[in-house]
C-alpha positions as CSV (number, residue, x, y, z in Angstrom):
1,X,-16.9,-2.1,-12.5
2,X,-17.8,-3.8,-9.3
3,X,-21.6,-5.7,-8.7
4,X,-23.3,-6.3,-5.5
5,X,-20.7,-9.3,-5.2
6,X,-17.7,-7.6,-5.1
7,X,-15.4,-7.0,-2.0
8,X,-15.8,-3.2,-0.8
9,X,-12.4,-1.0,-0.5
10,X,-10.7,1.0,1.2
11,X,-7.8,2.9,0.4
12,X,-6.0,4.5,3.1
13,X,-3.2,7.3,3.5
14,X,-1.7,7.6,6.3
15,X,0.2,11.4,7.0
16,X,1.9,13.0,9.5
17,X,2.8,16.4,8.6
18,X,3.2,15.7,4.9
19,X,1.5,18.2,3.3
20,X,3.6,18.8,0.2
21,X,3.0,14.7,-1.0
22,X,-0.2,15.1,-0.4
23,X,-0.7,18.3,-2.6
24,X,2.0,16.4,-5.3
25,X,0.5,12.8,-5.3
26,X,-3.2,12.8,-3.7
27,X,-4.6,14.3,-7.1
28,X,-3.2,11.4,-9.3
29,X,-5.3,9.1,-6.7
30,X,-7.9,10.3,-7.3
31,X,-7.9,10.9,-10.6
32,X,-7.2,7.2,-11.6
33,X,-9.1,5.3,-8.3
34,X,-12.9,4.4,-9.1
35,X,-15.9,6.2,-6.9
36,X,-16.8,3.2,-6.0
37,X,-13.3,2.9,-3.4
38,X,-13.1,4.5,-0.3
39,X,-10.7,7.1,0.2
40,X,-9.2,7.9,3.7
41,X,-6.6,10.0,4.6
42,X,-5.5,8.8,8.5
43,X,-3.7,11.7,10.2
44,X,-0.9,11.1,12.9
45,X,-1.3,14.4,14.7
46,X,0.1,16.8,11.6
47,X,0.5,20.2,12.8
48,X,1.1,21.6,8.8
49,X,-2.4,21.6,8.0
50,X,-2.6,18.5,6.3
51,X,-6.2,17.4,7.3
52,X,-7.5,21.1,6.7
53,X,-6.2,21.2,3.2
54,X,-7.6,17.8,2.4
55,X,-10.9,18.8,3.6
56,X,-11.1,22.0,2.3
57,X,-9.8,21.0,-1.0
58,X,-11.3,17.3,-1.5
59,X,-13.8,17.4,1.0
60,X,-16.3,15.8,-1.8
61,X,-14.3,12.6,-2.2
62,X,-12.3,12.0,0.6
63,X,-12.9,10.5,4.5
64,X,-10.6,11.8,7.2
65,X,-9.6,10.4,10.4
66,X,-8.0,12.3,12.9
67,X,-5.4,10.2,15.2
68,X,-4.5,12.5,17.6
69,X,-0.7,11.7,17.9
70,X,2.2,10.3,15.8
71,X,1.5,6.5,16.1
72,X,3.7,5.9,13.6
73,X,3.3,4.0,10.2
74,X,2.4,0.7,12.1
75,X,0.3,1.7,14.9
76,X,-1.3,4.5,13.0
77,X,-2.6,2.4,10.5
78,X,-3.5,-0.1,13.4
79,X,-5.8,2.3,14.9
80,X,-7.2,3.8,11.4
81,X,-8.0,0.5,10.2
82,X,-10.2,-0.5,13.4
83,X,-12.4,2.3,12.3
84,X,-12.8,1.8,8.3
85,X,-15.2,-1.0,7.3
86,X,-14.1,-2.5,4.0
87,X,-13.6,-6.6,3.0
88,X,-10.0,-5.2,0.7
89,X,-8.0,-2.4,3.0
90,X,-5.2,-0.7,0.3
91,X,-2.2,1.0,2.9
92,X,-0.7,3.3,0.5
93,X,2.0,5.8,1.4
94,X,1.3,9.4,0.7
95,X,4.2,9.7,-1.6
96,X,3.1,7.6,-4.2
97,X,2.1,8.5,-7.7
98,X,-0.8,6.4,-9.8
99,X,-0.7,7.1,-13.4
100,X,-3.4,4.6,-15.0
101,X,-5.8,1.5,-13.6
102,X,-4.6,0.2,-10.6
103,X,-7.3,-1.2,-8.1
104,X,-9.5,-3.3,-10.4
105,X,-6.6,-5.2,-12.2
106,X,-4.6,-5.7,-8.9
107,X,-8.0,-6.9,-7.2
108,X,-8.3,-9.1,-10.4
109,X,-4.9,-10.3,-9.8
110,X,-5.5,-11.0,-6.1
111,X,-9.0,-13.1,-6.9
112,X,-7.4,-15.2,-9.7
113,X,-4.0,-16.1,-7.9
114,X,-5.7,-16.8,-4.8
115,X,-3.3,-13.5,-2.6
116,X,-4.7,-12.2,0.8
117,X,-1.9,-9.7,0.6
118,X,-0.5,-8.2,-2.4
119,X,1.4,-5.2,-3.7
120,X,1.5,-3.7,-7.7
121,X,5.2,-3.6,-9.5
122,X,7.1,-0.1,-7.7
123,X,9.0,2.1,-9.8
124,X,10.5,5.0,-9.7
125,X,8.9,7.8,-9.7
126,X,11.3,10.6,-11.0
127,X,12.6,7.7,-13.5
128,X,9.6,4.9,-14.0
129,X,11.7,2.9,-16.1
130,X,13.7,1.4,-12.9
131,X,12.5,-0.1,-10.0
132,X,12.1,1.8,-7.0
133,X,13.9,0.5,-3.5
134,X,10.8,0.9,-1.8
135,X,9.4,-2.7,-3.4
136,X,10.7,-3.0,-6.5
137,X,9.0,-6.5,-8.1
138,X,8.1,-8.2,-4.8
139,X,9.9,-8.8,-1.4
140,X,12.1,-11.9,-0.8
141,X,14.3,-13.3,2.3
142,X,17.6,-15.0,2.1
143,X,18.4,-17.7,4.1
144,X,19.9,-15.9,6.8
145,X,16.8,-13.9,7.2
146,X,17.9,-10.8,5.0
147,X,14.4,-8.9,3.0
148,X,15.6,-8.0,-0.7
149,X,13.3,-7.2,-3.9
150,X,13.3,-8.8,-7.0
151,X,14.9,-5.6,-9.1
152,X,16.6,-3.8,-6.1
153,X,19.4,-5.1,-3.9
154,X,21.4,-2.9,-1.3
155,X,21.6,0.6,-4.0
156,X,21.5,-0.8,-7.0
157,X,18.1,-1.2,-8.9
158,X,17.2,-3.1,-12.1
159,X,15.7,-1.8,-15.5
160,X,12.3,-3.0,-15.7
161,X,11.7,-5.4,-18.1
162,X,9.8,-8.2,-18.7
163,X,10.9,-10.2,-16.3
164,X,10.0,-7.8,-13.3
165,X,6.1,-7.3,-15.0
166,X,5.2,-11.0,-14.0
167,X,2.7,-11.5,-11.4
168,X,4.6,-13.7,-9.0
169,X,3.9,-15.2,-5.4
170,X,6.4,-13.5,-3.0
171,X,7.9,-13.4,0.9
172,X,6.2,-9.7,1.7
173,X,4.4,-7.1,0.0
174,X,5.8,-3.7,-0.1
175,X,4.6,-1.4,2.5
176,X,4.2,1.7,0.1
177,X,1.0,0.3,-2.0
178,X,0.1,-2.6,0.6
179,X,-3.4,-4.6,-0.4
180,X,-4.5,-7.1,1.9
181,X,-7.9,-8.4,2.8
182,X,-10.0,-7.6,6.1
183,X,-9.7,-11.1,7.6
184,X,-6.0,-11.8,6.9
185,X,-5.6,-8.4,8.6
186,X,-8.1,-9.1,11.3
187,X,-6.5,-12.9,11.6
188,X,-2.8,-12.0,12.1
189,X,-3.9,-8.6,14.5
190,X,-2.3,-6.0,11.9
191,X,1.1,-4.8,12.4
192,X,3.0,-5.0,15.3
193,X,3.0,-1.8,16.4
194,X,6.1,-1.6,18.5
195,X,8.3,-2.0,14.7
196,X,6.6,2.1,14.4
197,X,7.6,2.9,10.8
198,X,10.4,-0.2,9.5
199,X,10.1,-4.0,9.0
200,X,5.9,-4.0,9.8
201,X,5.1,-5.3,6.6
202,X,7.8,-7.5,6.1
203,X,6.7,-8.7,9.8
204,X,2.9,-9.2,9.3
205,X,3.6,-11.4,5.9
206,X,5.9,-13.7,7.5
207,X,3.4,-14.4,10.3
208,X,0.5,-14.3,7.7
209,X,3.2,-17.0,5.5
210,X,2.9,-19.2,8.5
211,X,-0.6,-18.8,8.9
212,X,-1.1,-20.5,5.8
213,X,-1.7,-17.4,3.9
214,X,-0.5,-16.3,0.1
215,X,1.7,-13.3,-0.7
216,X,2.0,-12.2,-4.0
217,X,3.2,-9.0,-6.3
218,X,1.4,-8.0,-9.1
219,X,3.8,-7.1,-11.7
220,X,1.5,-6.0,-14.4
221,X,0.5,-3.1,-12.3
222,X,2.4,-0.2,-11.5
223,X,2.7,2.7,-9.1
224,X,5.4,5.2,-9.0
225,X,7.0,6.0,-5.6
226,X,9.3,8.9,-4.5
């Protein structure tokens, strides 16, 4: 539970006309993220009645944003996040699937390793016992400047085992459960929002890396991803 010293948070969905994740995977967000967390839903212009669901069905719980227009995953989430007020921002893709603690021990993780940007361990989530492309254990770069995941390379993905549920610092956070504090985000400008939906977050850690800043991947925790 978090005391009047604890960072505020804000986790953030950003949709464009996917209403049938949202009515699949919103519910096990909720169910497993704290009251004391934002939650947004950011919507790039849906015309399937995304926002009206969310607000007529979770209207209780959850903040909506309407964006007007599909921004795309990197300028949408520039614009929503110029409007949300919260020291930890989550960027979490409305296909993913949370089955158990998530934001307190990756928060935990984050403090203790020293991160500003940090993703959970992403499996599967039609088969949680293999990594999922979308992350897998934490994003690396070769030396001719080729992203690959510990547990996933080209189409072939890894077991988990114990090796991929080790907290480890990392080249870039996957974009699908993407935590990273306000400044680093304020620091580096957020994405670049001319990448629209492929590369952003690979883009923003490698400037953040330069900056000085620490990427990591928090093995111990998990999400599930389509």
């Amino acid at each position: 539970m978090l005391d009047k010293t604890s960072p505020s948070v804000a986790v953030v969905v950003l949709n464009w006309n996917g209403l049938d994740h949202l009515k699949t995977y919103l519910p096990s967000v909720l169910s497993n993220t704290p009251a004391w967390a934002e939650m947004w839903v950011a919507d790039n212009g849906s015309t399937d009645g995304s926002l009206e669901w969310v607000s007529g069905t979770h209207d209780q719980r959850i903040r909506t944003l309407a964006l007007g227009e599909n921004l795309g995953f990197a300028e949408g989430y520039n614009r929503a996040l110029n409007q949300i007020k919260a020291d930890v921002f989550v960027l979490l893709n409305s296909d993913v699937r949370i089955d158990g603690p998530w934001l307190e021990p990756m928060l935990a993780v984050m403090d203790r390793e020293g991160w500003d940007v940090a993703s959970p361990r992403v499996v599967q989530d039609v088969n949680p016992s293999f990594c999922e492309h979308a992350g897998a254990a934490g994003g690396w770069m070769d030396v001719d400047g080729y992203p690959f995941c510990l547990g996933r390379l080209f189409e072939s993905v890894e077991e988990v085992d114990d090796w991929h549920r080790q907290d480890r610092e990392v080249f870039w956070a996957s974009g699908a459960c993407f935590f990273i504090r306000r400044e680093a985000w304020a620091s580096a400008g957020g994405f670049d929002g001319s990448l629209f939906a492929h590369m952003e977050e690979i883009d923003l850690c490698w400037r953040l890396k330069n900056a000085g800043k620490r990427v990591g991947c928090a093995g111990t925790v998990e999400v599930r991803h389509l």
